[in-house]
C-alpha positions in Angstrom: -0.1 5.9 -17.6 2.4 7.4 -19.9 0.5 10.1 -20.3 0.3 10.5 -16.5 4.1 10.6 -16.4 4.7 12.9 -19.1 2.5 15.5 -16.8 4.5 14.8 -13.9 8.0 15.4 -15.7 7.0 18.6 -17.8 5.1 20.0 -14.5 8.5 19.7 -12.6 10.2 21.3 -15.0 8.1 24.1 -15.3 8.7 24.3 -11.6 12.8 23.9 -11.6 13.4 27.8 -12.6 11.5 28.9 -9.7 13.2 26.9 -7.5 17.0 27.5 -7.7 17.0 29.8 -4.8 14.8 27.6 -2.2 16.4 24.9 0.0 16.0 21.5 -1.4 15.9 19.1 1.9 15.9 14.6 1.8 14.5 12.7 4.2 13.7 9.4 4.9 10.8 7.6 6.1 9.3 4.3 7.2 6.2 2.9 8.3 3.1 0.3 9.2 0.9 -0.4 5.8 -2.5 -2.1 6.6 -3.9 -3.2 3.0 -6.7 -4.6 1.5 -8.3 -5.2 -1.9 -11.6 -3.2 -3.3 -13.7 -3.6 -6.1 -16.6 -6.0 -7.7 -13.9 -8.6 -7.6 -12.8 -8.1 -4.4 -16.3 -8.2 -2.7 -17.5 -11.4 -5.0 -14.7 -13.1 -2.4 -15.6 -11.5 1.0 -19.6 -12.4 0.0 -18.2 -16.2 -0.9 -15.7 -16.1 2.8 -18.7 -15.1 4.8 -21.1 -17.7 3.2 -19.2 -20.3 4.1 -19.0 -19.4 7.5 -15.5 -20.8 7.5 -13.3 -18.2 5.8 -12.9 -14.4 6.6 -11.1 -11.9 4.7 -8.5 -9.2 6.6 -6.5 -6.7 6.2 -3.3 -7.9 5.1 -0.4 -6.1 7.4 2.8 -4.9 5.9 5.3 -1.9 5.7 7.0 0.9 3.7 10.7 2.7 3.9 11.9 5.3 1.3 13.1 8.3 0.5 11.8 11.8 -1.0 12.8 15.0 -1.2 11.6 18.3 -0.2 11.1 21.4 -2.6 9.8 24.7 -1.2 7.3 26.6 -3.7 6.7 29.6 -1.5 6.5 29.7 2.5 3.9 27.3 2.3 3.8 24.9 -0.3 5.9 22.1 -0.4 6.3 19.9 -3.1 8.0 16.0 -2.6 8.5 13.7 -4.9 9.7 10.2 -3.0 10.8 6.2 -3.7 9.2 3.6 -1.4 9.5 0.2 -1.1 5.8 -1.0 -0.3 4.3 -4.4 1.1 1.0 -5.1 0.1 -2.1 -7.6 -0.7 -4.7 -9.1 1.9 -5.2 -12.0 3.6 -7.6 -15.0 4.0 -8.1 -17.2 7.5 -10.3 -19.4 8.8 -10.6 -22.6 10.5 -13.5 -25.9 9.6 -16.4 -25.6 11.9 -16.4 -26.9 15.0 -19.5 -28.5 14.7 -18.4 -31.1 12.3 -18.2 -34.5 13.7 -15.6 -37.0 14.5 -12.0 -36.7 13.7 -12.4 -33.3 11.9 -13.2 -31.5 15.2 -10.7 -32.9 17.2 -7.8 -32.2 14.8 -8.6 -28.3 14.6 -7.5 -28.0 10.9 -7.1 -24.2 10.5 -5.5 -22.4 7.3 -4.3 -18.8 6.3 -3.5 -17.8 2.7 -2.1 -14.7 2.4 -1.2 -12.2 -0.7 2.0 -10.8 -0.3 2.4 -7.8 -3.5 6.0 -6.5 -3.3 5.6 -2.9 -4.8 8.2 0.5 -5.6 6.0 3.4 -4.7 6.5 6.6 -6.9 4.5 9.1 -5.8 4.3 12.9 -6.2 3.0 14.9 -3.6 1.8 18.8 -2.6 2.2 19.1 1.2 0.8 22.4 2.2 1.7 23.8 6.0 -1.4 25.0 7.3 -0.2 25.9 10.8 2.8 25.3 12.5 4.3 22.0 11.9 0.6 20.8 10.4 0.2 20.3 6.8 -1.7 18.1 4.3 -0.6 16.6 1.5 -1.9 15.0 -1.6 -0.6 13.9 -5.3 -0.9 11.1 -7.7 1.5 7.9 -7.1 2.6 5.2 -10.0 3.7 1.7 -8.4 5.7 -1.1 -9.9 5.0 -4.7 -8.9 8.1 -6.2 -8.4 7.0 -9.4 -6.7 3.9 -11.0 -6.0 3.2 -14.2 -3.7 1.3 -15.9 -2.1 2.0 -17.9 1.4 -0.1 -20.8 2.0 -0.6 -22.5 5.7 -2.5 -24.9 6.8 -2.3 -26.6 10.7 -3.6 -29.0 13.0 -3.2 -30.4 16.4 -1.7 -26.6 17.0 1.3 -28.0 14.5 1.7 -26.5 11.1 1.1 -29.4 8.4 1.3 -26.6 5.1 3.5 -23.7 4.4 4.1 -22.6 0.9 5.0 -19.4 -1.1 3.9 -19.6 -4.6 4.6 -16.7 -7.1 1.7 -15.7 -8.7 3.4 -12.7 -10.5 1.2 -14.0 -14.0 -2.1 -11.9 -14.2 -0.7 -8.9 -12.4 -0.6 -5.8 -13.9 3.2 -4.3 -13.2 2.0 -0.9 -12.8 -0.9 0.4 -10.8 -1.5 4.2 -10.9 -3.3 5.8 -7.7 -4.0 8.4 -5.8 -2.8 9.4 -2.0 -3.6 11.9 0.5 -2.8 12.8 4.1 -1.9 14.8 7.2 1.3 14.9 8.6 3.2 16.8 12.1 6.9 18.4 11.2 8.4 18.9 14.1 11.1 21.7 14.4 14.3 19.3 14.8 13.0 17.9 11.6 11.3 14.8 12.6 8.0 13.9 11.0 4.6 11.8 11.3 2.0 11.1 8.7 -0.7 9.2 8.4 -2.2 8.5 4.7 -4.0 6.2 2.4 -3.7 5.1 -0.5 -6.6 4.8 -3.9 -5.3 2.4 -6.3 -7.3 3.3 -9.8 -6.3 0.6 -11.6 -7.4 -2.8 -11.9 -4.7 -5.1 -10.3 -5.6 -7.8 -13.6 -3.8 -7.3 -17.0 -6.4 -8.4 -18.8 -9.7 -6.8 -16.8 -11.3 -10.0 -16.5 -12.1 -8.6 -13.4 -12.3 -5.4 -11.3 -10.0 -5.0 -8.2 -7.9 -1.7 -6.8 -5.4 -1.3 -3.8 -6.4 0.1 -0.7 -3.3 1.0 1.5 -3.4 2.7 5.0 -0.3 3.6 6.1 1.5 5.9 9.4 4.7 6.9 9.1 7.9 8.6 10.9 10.8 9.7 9.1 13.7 12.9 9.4 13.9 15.5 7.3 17.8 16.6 6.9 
């Protein structure tokens, strides 16, 4: 990973000299993040869920807001480096069967646990225009896990008998190096859509006792100034 950043700051830097006389532009953006795990790990779970006919994994629904910058390499070639506060992690919910007998029917226990991963997204991107306001962009992104929990509810009778948040930030690796890609609209009064995902590379475990990556889809709108 340090190696990874060292490219990134000597690349920009290499860049800087042919870049005094472009526009720099900001902007800010936020958006919808629908996430979910991948990996040997992550499908040893699902194939447990769906066994038990009980328990189902989903996408795990969250959001991201930031800021990046914009810096013209040519007509173009953009190149945007941005900060982004990113909700992640996935989600577990099911209910007992309904064919079990007495009591446990009628009580309708049901329960949701649900991974909450609190991450800052830093990634580096190459957004390239190739028609008017259309472009596509792509880089490599480093993340920091600032928080990680996970909410655990339980009900019954329709009334909620469980709900806990338990940090589980022990075993998480606090950086997580990915890729992301794109296509995005830039509309002329500045305003902008995207639509991304995002490839986590590196196993979410600090010690690889076992093999698990982020998977992020996310739309966005934000204003370029």
């Amino acid at each position: 990973m340090k190696k990874i950043l060292f490219a990134t700051v000597i690349s920009t830097m290499l860049f800087l000299p042919k870049l005094q006389a472009q526009e720099i532009k900001y902007g800010f953006r936020a958006g919808l993040n629908v996430s979910d795990w991948a990996g040997d790990a992550a499908a040893t779970i699902e194939d447990v869920v769906s066994l038990t006919e009980v328990f189902d994994t989903r996408s795990n629904t969250g959001f991201h807001v930031g800021s990046y910058l914009e810096i013209p390499v040519g007509n173009r070639l953009v190149i945007e480096p941005a900060l982004l506060y990113s909700r992640k992690g996935i989600r577990v919910e099911g209910r007992l069967p309904e064919n079990l007998p007495g009591i446990f029917d009628l009580l309708n226990v049901n329960a949701t646990v649900t991974n909450r991963a609190h991450y800052i997204d830093m990634p580096l991107m190459a957004r390239f225009y190739v028609g008017e306001g259309v472009n596509l962009f792509g880089g490599p992104q480093v993340s920091y896990l600032v928080s990680n929990r996970l909410n655990v509810e339980a009900g019954a009778l329709g009334f909620n008998v469980l709900n806990e948040v338990l940090d589980i930030d022990e075993g998480f690796r606090k950086f997580d190096v990915g890729l992301t890609a794109g296509l995005g609209y830039q509309f002329a009064n500045g305003l902008h859509i995207n639509a991304s995902y995002d490839f986590g590379l590196t196993s979410l475990d600090d010690q690889n006792r076992f093999d698990v990556h982020n998977r992020v889809a996310k739309v966005s709108v934000g204003f370029t100034f």
